[in-house]
N, C-alpha and C positions, 0 to 999 in steps of 0.2 A: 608370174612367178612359176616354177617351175618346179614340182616336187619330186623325189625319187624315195621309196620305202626299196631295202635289198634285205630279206629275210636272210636269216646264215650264211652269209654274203663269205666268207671264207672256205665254204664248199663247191665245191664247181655246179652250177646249173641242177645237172639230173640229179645229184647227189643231196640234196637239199632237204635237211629233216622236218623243216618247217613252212606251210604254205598258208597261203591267204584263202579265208572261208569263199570267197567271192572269186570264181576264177581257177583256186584250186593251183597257185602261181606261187612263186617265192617275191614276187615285187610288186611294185605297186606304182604308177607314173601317175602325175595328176600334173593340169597346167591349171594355177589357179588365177584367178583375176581379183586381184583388189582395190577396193575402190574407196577411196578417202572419205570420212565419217560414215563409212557403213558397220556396222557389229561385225567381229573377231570369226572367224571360219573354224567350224570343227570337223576333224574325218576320222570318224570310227571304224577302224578295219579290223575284223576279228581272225587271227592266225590260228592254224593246229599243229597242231604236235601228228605227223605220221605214223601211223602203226609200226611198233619195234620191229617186227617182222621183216619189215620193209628195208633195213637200214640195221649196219655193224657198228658206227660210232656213236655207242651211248654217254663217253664220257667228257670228251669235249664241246665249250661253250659254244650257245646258239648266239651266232653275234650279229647284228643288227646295224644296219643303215640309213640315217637320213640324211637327205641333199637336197638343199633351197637354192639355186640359180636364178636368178636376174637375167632373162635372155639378154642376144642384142651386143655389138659391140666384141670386138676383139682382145684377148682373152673376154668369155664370160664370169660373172663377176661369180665365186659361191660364199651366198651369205653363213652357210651351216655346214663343213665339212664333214666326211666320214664321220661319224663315234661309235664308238664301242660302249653299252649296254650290254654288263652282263648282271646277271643275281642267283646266287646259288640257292637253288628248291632241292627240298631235302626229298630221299625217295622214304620207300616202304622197309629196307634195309635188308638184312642179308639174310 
């Protein structure tokens, strides 16, 4: 199986206000192997928020991607399309 994480997947690459602690990336690829009666897989990846500094768009959502593929076989199959994950976090106010 074939995982993809795309942090703020709606900003191009460099523009990306969100990256993974590990790496320091906006993604995350994993191939995973699962094997019939073994326990459930878990992937802890801790993202940050980049310094404002860094970055002009403060007010649009940080949107998020996961994608489960089935290699193998033409079209490949995807079990879990794009989604969108948003949740509004209140700031400190004006």
């Amino acid at each position: 199986l074939q995982a993809e994480l795309q942090l703020d997947r709606l900003k191009s690459e460099r523009s990306r206000r969100v990256l993974l602690l590990q790496g320091h990336q906006p993604s995350w690829h994993e191939t995973l192997t699962l094997t019939p009666g073994t326990p459930p897989q878990c992937h802890n990846l801790t993202a940050y928020l980049r310094d404002e500094d860094e970055f002009k768009d403060k007010l649009s959502p940080v949107a998020l991607s996961l994608r489960l593929v089935l290699p193998g076989g033409t079209p490949e199959l995807v079990l879990y399309g794009d989604t969108l994950v948003q949740a509004q976090v209140g700031g400190t106010g004006l």
